[in-house]
C-alpha positions as MATLAB code, in Angstrom:
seq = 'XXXXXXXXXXXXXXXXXXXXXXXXXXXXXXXXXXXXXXXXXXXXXXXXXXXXXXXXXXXXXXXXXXXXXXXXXXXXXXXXXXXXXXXXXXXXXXXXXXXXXXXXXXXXXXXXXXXXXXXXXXXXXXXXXXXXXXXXXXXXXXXXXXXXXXXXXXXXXXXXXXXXXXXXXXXXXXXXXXXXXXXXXXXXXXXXXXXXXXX';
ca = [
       0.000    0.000    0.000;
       1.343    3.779   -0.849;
       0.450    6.275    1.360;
       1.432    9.333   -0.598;
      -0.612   11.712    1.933;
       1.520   10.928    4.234;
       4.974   12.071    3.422;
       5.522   14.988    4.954;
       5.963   13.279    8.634;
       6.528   10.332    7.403;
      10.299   11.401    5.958;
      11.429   12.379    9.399;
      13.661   10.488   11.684;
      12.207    8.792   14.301;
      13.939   10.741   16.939;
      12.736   14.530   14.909;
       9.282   13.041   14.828;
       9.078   12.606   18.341;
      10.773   15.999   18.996;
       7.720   17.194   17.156;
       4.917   15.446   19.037;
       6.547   16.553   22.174;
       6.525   20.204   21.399;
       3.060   20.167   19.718;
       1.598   18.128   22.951;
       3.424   21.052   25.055;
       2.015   23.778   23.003;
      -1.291   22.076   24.260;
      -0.976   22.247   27.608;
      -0.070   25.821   27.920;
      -1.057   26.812   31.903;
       0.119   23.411   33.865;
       2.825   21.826   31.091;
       2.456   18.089   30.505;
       2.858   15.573   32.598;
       5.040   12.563   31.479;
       3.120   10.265   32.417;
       0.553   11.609   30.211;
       2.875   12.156   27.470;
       3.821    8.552   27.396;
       0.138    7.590   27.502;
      -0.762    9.988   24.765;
       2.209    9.050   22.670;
       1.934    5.148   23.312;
       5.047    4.578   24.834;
       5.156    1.510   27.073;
       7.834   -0.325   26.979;
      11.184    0.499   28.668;
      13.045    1.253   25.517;
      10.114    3.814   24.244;
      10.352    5.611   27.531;
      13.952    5.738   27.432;
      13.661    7.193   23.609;
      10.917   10.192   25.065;
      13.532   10.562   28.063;
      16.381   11.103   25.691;
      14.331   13.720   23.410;
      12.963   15.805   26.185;
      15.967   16.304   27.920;
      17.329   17.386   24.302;
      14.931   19.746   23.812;
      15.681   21.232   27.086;
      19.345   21.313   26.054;
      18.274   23.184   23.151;
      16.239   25.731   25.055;
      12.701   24.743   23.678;
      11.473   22.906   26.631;
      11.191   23.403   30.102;
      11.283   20.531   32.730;
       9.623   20.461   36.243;
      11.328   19.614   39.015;
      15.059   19.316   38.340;
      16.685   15.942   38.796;
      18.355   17.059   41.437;
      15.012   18.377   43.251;
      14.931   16.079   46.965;
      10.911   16.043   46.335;
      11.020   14.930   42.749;
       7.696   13.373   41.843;
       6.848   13.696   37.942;
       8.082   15.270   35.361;
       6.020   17.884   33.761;
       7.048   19.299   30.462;
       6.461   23.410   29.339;
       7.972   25.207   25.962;
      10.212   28.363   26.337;
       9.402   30.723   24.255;
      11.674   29.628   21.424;
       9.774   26.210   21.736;
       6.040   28.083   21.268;
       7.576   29.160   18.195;
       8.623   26.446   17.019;
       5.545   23.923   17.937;
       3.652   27.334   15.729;
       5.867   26.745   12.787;
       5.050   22.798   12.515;
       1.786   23.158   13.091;
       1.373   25.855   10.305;
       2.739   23.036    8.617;
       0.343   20.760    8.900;
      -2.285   23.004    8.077;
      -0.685   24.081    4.808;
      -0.807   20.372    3.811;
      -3.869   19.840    4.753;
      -4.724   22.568    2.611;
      -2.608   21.589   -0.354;
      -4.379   18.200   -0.295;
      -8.229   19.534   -0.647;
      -6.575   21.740   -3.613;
      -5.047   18.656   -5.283;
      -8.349   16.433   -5.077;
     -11.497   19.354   -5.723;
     -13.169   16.319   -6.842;
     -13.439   13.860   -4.042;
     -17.006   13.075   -3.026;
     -18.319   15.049    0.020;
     -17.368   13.548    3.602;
     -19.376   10.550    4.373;
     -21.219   11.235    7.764;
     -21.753    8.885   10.648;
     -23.333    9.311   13.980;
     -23.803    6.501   16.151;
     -24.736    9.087   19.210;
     -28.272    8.372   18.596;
     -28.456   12.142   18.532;
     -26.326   13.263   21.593;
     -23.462   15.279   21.744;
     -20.375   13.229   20.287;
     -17.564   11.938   23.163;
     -15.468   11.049   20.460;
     -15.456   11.381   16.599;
     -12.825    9.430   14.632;
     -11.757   10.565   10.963;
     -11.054    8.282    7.977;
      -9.097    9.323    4.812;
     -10.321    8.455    0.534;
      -8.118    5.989   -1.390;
      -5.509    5.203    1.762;
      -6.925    1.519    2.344;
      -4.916   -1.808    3.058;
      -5.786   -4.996    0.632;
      -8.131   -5.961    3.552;
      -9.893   -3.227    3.037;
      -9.066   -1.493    6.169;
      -8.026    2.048    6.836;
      -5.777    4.486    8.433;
      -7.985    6.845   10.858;
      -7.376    9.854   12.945;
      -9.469    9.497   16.665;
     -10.303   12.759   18.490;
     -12.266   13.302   21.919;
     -13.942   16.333   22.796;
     -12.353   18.294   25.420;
      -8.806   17.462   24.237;
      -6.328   19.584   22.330;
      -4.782   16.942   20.175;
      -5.639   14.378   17.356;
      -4.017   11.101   16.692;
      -3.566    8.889   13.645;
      -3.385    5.637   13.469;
      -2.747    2.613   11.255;
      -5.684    0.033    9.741;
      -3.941   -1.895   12.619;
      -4.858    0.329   15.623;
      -0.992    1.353   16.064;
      -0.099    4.657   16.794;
       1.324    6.832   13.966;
       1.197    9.810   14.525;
       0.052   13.037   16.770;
      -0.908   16.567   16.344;
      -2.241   18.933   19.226;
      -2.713   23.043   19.470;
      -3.107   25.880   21.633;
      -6.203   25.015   23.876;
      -9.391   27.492   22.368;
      -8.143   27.375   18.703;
     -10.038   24.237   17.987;
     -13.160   23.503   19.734;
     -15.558   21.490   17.222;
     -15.400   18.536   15.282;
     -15.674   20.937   12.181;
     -12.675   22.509   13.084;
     -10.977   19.549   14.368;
     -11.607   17.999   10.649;
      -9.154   20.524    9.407;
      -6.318   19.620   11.026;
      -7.067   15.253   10.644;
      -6.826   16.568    6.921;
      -3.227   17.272    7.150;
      -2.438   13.418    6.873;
      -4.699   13.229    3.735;
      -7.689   13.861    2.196;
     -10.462   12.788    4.697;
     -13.572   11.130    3.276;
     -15.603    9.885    6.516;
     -16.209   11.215   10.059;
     -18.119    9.308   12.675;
     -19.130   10.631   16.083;
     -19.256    8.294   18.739;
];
């Protein structure tokens, strides 16, 4: 299976693509930073070798003056670590996502002709908890696709394979996304999205 749509993350490094989660997850938690053990549960990373890969790129980041970490090894009361951007890193998390959006954009201009998105609600007319995103053409020879889940409330959408694995992560600035509408825009950054359901 190609995934042409998804280029633009996927021809990062591992290690720069998890630089860039991190900052965009920061960037969402503005007021209280992010906890890590939030980050590893938002960012799937369970075993001891994933933690030890987030571990290594945070304290990089800090080295490099975009990320601030809460309380200092040293600290006698150490509990958590909670993760904040400097102000270089707010620019920075800006710039990527500004990314995504412009290729979300350039998508919807290369494809005018896709069929309108496929709705689904299986709220039975409440409010959706969670909607979940899936893209035209990207599907596996089992007929499965790659989908982006979002629940309302948080600041960041995920992508993941036909499989149910983690791929990928993108998060804002709580208040500058706050529908499902919205929310859509950004899921199109990983390609052109052709069916929403709200759980």
């Amino acid at each position: 299976m190609t995934e042409p749509y998804f280029d633009w993350f996927e021809d990062l490094t591992p290690e720069r693509k998890l630089e860039r989660q991190v900052l965009l997850l920061a960037l969402a938690h503005p007021w209280t930073g992010v906890e890590s053990d939030r980050l590893r549960t938002i960012l799937h990373r369970e075993t001891t070798n994933q933690i030890a890969e987030l571990v290594d790129v945070t304290w990089s980041l800090k080295r490099r003056d975009l990320l601030n970490i809460v309380p200092e090894p040293d600290d006698p009361d150490r509990g958590p670590c909670t993760y904040s951007l400097t102000p270089a890193g707010t620019v920075l998390a800006g710039e990527v996502l500004e990314q995504a959006r412009s290729c979300g954009k350039y998508w919807r201009q290369q494809q005018p002709d896709l069929p309108q998105i496929e709705e689904i609600d299986n709220t039975e007319g409440k409010d959706e908890g969670t909607v979940a995103w899936h893209f035209h053409n990207l599907v596996t020879d089992s007929g499965s696709l790659s989908f982006v889940t979002w629940t309302r409330g948080e600041h960041f959408v995920r992508l993941w394979s036909p499989e149910a694995a983690f791929r990928d992560v993108l998060a804002w600035k709580p208040r500058r996304l706050v529908s499902s509408n919205s929310v859509q825009e950004l899921a199109g950054a990983w390609g052109p999205v052709g069916r929403r359901i709200r759980r």
